[in-house]
Structures are given as structure tokens and as C-alpha cells.
N, C-alpha and C positions, 0 to 999 in steps of 0.2 A: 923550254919553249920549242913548240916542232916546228919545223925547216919543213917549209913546201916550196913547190916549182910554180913559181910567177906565173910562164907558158901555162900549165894546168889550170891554174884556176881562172886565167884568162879565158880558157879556152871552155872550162864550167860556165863563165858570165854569158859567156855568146850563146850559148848553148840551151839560156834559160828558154823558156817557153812556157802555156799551159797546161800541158799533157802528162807532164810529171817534174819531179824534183831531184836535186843531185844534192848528197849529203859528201861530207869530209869525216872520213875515221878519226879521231884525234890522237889513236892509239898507233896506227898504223901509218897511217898517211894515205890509204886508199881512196879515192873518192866511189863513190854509186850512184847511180841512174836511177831513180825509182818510177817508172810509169805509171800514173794514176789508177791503171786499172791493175796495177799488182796491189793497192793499197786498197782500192775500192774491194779487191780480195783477200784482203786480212779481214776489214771492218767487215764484210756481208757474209764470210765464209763461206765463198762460192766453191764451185766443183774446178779442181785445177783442169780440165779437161776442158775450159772454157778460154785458156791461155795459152799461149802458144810457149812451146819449149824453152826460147829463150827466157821468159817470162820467168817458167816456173821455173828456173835456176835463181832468181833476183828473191824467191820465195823467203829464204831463209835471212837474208841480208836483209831484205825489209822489215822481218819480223825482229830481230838486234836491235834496228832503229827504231820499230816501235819500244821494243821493250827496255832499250838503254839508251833512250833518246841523251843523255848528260858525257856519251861518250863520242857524240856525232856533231857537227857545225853542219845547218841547212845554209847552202848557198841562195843569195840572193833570188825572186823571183823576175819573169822582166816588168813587173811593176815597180818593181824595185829600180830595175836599173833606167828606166823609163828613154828609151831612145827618144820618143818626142821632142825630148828638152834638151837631148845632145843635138839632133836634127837644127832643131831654134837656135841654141849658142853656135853652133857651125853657121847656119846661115847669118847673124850677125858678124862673123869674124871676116867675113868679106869686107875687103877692103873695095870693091868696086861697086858705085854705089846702087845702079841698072840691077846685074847681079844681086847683091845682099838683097835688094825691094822683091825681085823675081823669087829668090827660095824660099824669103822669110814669107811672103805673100799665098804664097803654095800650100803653106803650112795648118794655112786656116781652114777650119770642115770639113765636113766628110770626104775621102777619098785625099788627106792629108800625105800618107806611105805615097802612096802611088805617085802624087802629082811632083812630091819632090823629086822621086826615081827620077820621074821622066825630065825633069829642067836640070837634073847633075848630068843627066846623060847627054841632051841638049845643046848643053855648055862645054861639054868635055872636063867636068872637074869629078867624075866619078871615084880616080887615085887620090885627088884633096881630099873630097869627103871621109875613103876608108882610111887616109892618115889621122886626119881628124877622129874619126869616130875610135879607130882604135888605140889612141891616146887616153882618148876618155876612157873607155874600158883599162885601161891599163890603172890609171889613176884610181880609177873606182876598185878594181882589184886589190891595188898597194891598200886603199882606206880602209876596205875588207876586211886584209889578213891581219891591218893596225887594231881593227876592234877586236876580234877574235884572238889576237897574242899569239899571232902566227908569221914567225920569222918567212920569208921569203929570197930567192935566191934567184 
């Protein structure tokens, strides 16, 4: 079983976004960054002069994961990890009840990110929330490394 650093892949979950994807070597224990446009330049065979340097150094590691995808674990994406619903369970966990109606009410419709930002900031519970929120990541991490048969330390 490979032994990875909790901190790391914590720090892969945060890190998800949708502009590219971060794989785990199972061999190594290395993780990689892949920027969608380095993968958009495997699949279309573009001209490496279309990327920038740092890019085409990821060139070869991307092409491994394509070509030995059974040696790689894809870290979650943030659909995956879906802050929304951490957001909701946070604003329920208020024990005051003005509060929990104000964040959990925020939550609703368009411009949802934004309105909570501005009622944690509001309130001053900005340090709750990133306790909160980075528990949850934490949690979701451990269940992670639990599927994937990845001891962590």
C-alpha cells in the first residue's frame, strides 16, 4: 500500500478547478498538474510553440498518463468535491438561529459564492467558515486515499 502526505493531497483537493487535472503516480508517489491545454495538445497534436515552456516540460508526464493511465489515480475534480454543499452543511451548523437563516438564505440563486463571501465577512465568522470548510476537505481527503488503498500520514 503506498504511504502519501494527507497535507499533499489536501492541498490537490483545493487546488481542483476546471482548467486542468492533478494525477498521483502510484509508483512514485509524485503528484502532476495537467493543464487542459497540455492534454488539448496530445489529443489535437498541436505545434509545441503554441505553449509555453513550462507547459512543454508537463509534455512527457502527460503523455505516461495517457498512455499508462492504470499507473496513475485522477484526483477528484471540484464537481466532485462540490463546495456548495460544504457551504449549506456550514451554514446549517450555526447554532444562532438570525445567523444559520442569513448564510443558509444567501445560498439560494445566482450570485450564491459571492453572497455568502460577503454575510461570513459581515458577521466576522470568516476563521469558522475556513475551519469548517477545511475539515471537510480534510475528511473528503481521508475517504479518498480510503478508496484508492492509499495509506496516508
Amino acid at each position: 500500500m503506498m504511504r502519501v502526505k494527507l497535507e499533499d493531497i489536501i492541498e490537490q483537493i483545493e487546488l481542483a478547478n476546471e482548467e486542468s487535472k492533478s494525477y498521483l503516480n502510484k509508483s512514485t508517489g509524485e503528484i502532476h498538474l495537467i493543464p487542459d491545454e497540455v492534454e488539448s495538445y496530445l489529443e489535437e497534436d498541436s505545434d509545441e510553440d503554441d505553449l509555453p515552456e513550462w507547459e512543454i516540460e508537463i509534455i512527457p508526464i502527460a503523455k505516461d498518463i495517457l498512455a499508462n493511465s492504470n499507473n496513475y489515480i485522477q484526483f477528484p475534480n471540484k464537481f466532485d468535491i462540490n463546495e456548495y454543499s460544504i457551504m449549506e452543511k456550514f451554514s446549517l451548523s450555526i447554532t444562532e438561529e438570525k445567523l444559520r437563516d442569513a448564510i443558509y438564505s444567501s445560498l439560494k440563486g445566482s450570485g450564491a459564492f459571492r453572497r455568502f463571501k460577503n454575510i461570513i465577512n459581515e458577521y466576522g465568522i470568516e476563521d469558522k467558515w475556513y475551519k469548517y470548510k477545511n475539515g471537510e476537505l480534510k475528511e473528503f481527503a481521508i475517504e479518498w486515499c480510503k478508496e484508492n488503498n492509499l495509506e496516508f500520514y
